[in-house]
C-alpha positions as CSV (number, residue, x, y, z in Angstrom):
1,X,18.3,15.8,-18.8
2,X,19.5,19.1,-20.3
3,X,21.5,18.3,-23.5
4,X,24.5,20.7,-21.9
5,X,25.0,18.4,-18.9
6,X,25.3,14.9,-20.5
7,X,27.6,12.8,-19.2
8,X,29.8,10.6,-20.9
9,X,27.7,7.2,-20.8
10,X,24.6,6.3,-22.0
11,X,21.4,4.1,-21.1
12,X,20.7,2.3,-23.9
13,X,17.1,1.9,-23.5
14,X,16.8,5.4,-22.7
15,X,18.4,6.0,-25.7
16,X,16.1,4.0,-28.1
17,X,13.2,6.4,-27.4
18,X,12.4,8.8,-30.2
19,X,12.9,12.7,-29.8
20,X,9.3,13.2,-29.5
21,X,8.8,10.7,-27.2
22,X,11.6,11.1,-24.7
23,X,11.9,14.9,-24.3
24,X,9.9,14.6,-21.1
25,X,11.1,11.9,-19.9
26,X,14.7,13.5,-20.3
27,X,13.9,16.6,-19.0
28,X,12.4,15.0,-15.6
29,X,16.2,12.5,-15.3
30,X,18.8,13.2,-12.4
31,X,22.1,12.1,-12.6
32,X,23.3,10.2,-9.7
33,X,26.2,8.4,-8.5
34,X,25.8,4.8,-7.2
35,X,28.3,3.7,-4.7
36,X,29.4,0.0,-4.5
37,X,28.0,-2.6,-2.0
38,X,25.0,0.2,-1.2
39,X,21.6,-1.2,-1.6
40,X,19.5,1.1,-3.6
41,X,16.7,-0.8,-2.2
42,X,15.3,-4.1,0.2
43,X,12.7,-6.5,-1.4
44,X,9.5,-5.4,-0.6
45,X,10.6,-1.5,-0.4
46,X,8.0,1.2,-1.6
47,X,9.5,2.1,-4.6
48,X,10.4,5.8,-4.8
49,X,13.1,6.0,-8.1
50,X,14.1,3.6,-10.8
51,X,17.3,4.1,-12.0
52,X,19.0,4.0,-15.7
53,X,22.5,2.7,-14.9
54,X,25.3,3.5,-17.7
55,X,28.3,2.8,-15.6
56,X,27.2,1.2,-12.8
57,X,25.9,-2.5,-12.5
58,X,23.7,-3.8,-10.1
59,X,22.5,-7.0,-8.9
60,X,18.6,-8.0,-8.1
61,X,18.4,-10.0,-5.2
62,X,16.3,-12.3,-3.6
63,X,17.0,-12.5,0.3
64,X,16.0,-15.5,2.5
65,X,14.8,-15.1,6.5
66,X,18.2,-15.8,7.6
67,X,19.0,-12.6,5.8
68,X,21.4,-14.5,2.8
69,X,20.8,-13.0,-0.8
70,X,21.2,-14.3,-3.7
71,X,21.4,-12.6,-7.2
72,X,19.0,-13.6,-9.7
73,X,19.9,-10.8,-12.1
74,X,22.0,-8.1,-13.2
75,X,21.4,-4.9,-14.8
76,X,23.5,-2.4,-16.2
77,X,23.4,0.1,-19.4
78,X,21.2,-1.8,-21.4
79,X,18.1,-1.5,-18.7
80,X,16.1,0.0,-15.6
81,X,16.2,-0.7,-12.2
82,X,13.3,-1.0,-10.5
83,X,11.1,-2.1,-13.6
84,X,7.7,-3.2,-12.0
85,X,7.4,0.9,-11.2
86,X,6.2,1.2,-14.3
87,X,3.3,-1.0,-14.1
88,X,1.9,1.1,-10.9
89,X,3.8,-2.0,-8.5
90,X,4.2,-0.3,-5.3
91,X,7.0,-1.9,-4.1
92,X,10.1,-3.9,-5.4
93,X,9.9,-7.5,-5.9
94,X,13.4,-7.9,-5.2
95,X,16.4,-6.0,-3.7
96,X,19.0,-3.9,-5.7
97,X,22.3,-4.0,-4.7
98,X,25.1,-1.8,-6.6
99,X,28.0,-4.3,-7.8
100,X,30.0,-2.4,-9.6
101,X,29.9,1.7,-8.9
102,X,29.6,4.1,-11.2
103,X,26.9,6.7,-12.8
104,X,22.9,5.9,-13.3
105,X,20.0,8.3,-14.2
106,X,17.5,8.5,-11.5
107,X,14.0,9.2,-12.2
108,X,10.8,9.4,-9.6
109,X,8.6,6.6,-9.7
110,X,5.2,8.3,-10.8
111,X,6.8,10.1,-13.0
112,X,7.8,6.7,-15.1
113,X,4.2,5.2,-14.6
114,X,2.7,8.3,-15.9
115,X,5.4,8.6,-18.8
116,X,4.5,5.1,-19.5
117,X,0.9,5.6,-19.9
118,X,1.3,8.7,-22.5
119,X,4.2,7.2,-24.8
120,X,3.9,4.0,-26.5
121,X,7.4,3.9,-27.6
122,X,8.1,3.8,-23.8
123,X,6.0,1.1,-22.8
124,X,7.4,-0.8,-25.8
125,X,10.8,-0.4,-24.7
126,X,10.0,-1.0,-21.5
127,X,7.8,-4.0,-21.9
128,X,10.5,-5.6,-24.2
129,X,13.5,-5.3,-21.2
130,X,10.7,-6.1,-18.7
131,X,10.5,-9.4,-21.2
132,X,14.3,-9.9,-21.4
133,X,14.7,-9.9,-17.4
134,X,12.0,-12.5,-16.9
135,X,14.3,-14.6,-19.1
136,X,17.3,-13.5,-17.0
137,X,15.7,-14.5,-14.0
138,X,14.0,-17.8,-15.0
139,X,18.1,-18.7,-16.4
140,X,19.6,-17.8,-13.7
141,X,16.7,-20.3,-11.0
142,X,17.4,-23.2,-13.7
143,X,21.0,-22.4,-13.6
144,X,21.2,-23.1,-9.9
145,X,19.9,-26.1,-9.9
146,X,21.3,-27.7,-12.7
147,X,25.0,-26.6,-13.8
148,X,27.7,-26.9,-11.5
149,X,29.7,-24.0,-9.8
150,X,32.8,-23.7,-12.3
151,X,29.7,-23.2,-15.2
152,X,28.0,-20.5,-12.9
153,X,31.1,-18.7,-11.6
154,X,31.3,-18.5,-15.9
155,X,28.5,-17.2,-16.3
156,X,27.9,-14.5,-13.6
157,X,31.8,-13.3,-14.7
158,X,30.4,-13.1,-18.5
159,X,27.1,-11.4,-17.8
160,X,28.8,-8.9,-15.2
161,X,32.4,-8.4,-17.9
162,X,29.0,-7.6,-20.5
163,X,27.9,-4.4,-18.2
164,X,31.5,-3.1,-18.0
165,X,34.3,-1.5,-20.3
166,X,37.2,-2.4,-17.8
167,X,37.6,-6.5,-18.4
168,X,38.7,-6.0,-14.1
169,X,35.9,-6.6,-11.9
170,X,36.2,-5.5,-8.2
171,X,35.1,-8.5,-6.3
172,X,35.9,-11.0,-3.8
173,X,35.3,-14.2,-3.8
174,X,33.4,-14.4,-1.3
175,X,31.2,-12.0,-2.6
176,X,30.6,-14.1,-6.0
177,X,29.9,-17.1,-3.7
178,X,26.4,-15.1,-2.0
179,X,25.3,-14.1,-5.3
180,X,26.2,-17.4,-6.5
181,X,24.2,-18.9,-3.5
182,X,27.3,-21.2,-3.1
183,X,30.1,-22.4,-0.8
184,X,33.4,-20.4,-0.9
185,X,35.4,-22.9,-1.6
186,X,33.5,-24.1,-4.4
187,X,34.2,-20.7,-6.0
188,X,38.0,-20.5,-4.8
189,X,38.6,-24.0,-6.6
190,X,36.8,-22.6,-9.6
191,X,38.4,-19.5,-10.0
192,X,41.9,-21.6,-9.1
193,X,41.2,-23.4,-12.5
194,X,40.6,-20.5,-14.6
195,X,43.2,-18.8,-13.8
196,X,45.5,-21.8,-14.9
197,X,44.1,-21.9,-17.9
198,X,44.8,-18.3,-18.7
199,X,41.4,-17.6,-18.2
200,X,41.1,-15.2,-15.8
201,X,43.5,-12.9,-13.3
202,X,42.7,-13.1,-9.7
203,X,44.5,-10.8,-7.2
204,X,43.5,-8.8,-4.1
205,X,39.6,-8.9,-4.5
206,X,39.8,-7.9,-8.4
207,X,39.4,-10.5,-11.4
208,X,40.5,-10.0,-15.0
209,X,39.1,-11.8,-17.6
210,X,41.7,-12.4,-20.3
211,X,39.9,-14.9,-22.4
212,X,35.9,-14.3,-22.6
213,X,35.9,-16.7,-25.4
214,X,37.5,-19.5,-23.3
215,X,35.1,-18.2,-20.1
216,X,32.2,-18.9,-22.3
217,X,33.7,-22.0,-24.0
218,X,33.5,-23.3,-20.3
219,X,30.1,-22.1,-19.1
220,X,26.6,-23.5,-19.8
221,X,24.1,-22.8,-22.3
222,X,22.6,-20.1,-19.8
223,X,24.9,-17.1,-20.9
224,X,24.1,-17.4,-24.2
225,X,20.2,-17.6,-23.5
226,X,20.5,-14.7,-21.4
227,X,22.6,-12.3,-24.1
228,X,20.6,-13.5,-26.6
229,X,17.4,-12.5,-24.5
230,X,18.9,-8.8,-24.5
231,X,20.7,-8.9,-27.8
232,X,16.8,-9.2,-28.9
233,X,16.0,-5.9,-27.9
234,X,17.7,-4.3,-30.7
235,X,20.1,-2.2,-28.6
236,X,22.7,-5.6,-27.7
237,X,21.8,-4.1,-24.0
238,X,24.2,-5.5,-22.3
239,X,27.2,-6.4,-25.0
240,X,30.5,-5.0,-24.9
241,X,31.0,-4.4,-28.5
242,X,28.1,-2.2,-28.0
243,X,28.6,-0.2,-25.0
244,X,31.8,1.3,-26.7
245,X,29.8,2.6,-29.7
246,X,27.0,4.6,-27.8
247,X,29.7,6.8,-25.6
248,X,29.7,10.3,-26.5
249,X,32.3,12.5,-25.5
250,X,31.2,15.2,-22.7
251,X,32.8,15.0,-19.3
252,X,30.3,14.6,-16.0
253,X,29.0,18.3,-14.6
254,X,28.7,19.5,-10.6
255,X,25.3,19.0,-10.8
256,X,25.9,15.4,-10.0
257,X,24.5,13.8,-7.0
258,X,24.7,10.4,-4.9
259,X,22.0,7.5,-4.1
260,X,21.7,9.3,-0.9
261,X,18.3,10.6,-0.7
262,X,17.2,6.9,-0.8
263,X,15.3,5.5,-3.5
């Protein structure tokens, strides 16, 4: 990553690596551009790249035989998709679908595992998130089974509105329900009550939220375990106080590319 082509957004585990440390690593990134709804990869799928989103967000899926996913994660600034690369793991353990579009850092898959092996401050970082996502994860399956759909439509608005500077996600309904692993109506009804409370804005396949405080008021204790887990890394990955502070202030270069050499 040459220090005259920065873009304006910033990984923040990437960014926790010391000088020393991360020059290699930086040198070997490619900026990308991830397109929403494209699937970056299928559970199963040889891993190729990981990526460092900064703007874009993207769930982790887990997809039955009848071909229905549901999200069991999300990942944006504060992490790496496509963690277990690392570790020398083949292939993915779940899919990786791009929510929200935006920018990410792309990096080869041997090249992380080898960077791994040669920096400590890597693996720490990386063991840490790798820590915070199995907390994510094991929320999210307790979540499902135990709070109803008003405190999970709560929750996955939160943790997504976390990832984001615009408080306006660009999603349906619909969509939130297959994440959610839900009915549709469930989640119509839901977001129906919200946004009579003042809660949230819902129009034309994009939801505002006007009142995070009131959103996580009404949700379970499971966004709150699941902020905390990150907020532990010493980075707040994921917060939005936080994402505003680590912006700096060049504009994206030509040299950018898309998702479309496959991952």
């Amino acid at each position: 990553m040459n220090q005259t082509h920065d873009t304006p957004q910033v990984n923040q585990l990437l960014a926790t690596l010391p000088p020393e440390d991360g020059h290699a690593l930086r040198t070997a990134l490619e900026p990308v551009q991830l397109t929403a709804g494209s699937s970056l990869y299928d559970t199963g799928t040889a891993l190729r790249h990981v990526y460092f989103p900064t703007t874009a967000v993207v769930s982790l899926t887990a997809t039955l035989r009848s071909g229905a996913s549901t999200e069991v994660a999300v990942v944006g600034r504060e992490g790496i998709v496509g963690v277990c690369a690392f570790m020398g793991q083949g292939r993915s353990l779940s899919g990786a679908i791009v929510q929200a579009g935006g920018h990410a850092w792309r990096l080869s898959a041997a090249t992380i595992h080898q960077a791994a092996q040669q920096s400590p401050a890597l693996m720490r970082a990386l063991l840490a998130y790798t820590q915070a996502l199995f907390a994510h994860m094991a929320q999210t399956s307790a979540c499902s089974r135990h709070h109803n759909i008003d405190q999970q439509l709560c929750r996955w608005l939160l943790l997504h509105g976390d990832r984001q500077d615009d408080p306006t996600l660009a999603v349906t309904q619909e969509r939130i329900a297959q994440m959610l692993g839900v009915r549709r109506e469930g989640v119509t009804v839901g977001a129906l009550r919200l946004q009579e409370d003042g809660l949230i804005r819902y129009a034309r396949g994009r939801i505002t939220l006007l009142d995070r405080s009131g959103l996580a008021a009404r949700s379970c204790e499971c966004y709150g375990v699941v902020r905390g887990a990150y907020d532990r890394l010493g980075h707040a990955g994921g917060t939005a106080h936080a994402t505003h502070a680590t912006h700096a202030t060049q504009s994206p270069h030509d040299n950018r590319r898309t998702q479309g050499s496959g991952p």
